[in-house]
N, C-alpha and C positions, 0 to 999 in steps of 0.2 A: 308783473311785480306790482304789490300793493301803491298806489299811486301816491298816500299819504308817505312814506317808507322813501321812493325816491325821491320826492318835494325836500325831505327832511334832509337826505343825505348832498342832494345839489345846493341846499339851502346853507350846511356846515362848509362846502367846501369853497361856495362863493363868497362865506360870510368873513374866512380866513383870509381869501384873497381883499375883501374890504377891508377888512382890519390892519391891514398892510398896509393897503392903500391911504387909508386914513394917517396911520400912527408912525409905521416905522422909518418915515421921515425923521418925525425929532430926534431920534437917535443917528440914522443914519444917514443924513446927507444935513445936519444942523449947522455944519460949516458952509455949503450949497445956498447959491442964491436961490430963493423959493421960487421962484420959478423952473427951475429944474427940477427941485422937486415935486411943482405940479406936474410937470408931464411926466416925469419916471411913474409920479402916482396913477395921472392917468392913463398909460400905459398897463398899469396891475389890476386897474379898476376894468380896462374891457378885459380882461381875464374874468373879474366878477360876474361880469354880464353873464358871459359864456356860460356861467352858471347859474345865476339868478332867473333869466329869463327864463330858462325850461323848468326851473324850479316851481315858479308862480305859474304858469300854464299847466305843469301837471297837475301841480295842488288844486287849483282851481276847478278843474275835475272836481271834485267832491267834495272843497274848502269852501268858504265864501274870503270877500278879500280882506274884512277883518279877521275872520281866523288864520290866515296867510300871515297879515301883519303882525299876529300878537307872537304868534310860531317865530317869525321874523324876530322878535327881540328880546323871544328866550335862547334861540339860538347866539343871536348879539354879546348876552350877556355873560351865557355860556362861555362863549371863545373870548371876548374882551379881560375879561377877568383875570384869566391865567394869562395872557398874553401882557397885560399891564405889570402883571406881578414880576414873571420869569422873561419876559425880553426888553420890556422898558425899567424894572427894577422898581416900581411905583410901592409904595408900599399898602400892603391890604388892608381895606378897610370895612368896618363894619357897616359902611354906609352900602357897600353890594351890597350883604346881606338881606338885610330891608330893603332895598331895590328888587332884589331878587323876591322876595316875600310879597310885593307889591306886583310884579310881573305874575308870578304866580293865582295872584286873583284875581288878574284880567285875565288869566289862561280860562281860569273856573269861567266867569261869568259869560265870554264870548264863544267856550265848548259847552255853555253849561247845556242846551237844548240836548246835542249829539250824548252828556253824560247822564244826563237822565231818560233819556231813552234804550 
């Protein structure tokens, strides 16, 4: 299997378990001393690993580790976005957008060698 292909797909599924990890505290455990919610969190976080880890080692194969990184926070972005809208209820903002627009041209400039070849 193409190596960029599963980097990307372990990269979406650990990035969901971070995002968990990170966020879905404030909704759901906001009555919980935070300290429980650090370890439920860190609990969901070595789920991340489980997927992070093989993610950056395959990619690596063929990525360097800033195109790793930048991949890393299109993916981010990706899943943050719908996840702040539809499970925290955050309301959308145009400020993604332009975030997203911004991400986008660190895509170009750190694929730019790979897309002009």
């Amino acid at each position: 299997m193409n190596p960029i292909l599963t980097s990307i797909g372990l990269l979406i599924c650990s990035n969901v378990f971070m995002t968990f990890a990170w966020y879905a505290h404030l909704k759901e455990m906001n009555h919980k001393p935070w300290i429980i919610a650090a370890l439920v969190s860190w609990g969901i976080a070595l789920l991340e690993y489980l997927f992070q880890v093989p993610a950056n080692r395959i990619g690596h194969t063929v990525l360097n580790v800033g195109q790793l990184k930048i991949l890393q926070e299109v993916i981010t972005l990706t899943i943050f976005v719908p996840f702040s809208v539809f499970y925290l209820k955050e309301d959308l903002k145009w400020d993604y957008l332009w975030a997203g627009f911004c991400i986008m041209g660190a895509v170009f400039f750190v694929f730019r060698e790979k897309l002009m070849s």
